[in-house]
C-alpha positions as CSV (number, residue, x, y, z in Angstrom):
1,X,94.7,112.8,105.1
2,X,93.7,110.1,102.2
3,X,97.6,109.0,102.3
4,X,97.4,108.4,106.1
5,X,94.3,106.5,105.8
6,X,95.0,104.5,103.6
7,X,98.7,103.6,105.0
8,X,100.1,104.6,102.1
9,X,102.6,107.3,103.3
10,X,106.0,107.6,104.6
11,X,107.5,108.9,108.2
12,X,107.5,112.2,106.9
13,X,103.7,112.2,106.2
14,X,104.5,112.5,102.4
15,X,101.8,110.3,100.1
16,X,103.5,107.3,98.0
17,X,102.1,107.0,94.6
18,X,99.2,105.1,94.8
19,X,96.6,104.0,92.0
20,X,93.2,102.2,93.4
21,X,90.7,100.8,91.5
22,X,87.2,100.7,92.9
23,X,84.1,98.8,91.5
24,X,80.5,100.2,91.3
25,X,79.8,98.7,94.9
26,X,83.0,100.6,96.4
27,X,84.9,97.5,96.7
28,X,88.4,97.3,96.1
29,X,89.2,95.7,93.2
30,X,93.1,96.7,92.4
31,X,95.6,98.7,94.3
32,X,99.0,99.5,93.5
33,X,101.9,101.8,96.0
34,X,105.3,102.8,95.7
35,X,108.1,104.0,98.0
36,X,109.2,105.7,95.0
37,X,107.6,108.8,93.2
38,X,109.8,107.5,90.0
39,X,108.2,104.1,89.4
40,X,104.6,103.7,88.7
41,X,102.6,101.8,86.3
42,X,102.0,103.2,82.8
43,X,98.7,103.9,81.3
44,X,98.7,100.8,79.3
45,X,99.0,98.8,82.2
46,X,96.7,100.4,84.1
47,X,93.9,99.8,80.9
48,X,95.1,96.1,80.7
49,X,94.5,95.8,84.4
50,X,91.0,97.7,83.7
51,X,90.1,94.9,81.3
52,X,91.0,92.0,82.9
53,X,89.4,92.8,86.3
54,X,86.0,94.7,84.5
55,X,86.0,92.2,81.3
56,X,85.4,88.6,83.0
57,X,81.9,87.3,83.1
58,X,80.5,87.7,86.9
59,X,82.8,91.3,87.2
60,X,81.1,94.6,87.0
């Protein structure tokens, strides 16, 4: 299971929300995990994460 492998479960081998952001080499750029199905990040700060980490000379 993805959740497992990437520790991002809890005891009762349910996933957390989870949010990873991966660059053309499969590097990990960004991750983000909650204990909590009710708080995750919205869509405009997952873009504004986007554009900083993608939008800085040197970054993919």
């Amino acid at each position: 299971m993805v959740a497992a492998k990437y520790n991002v479960g809890n005891d009762k081998n349910m996933p957390h929300p989870s949010l990873f952001l991966i660059d053309r080499e499969g590097r990990l750029i960004w991750y983000y995990a909650s204990t909590s199905h009710k708080v995750r990040p919205t869509a405009r700060q997952v873009e504004a994460i986007i554009e900083q980490k993608f939008s800085s000379p040197g970054k993919d």
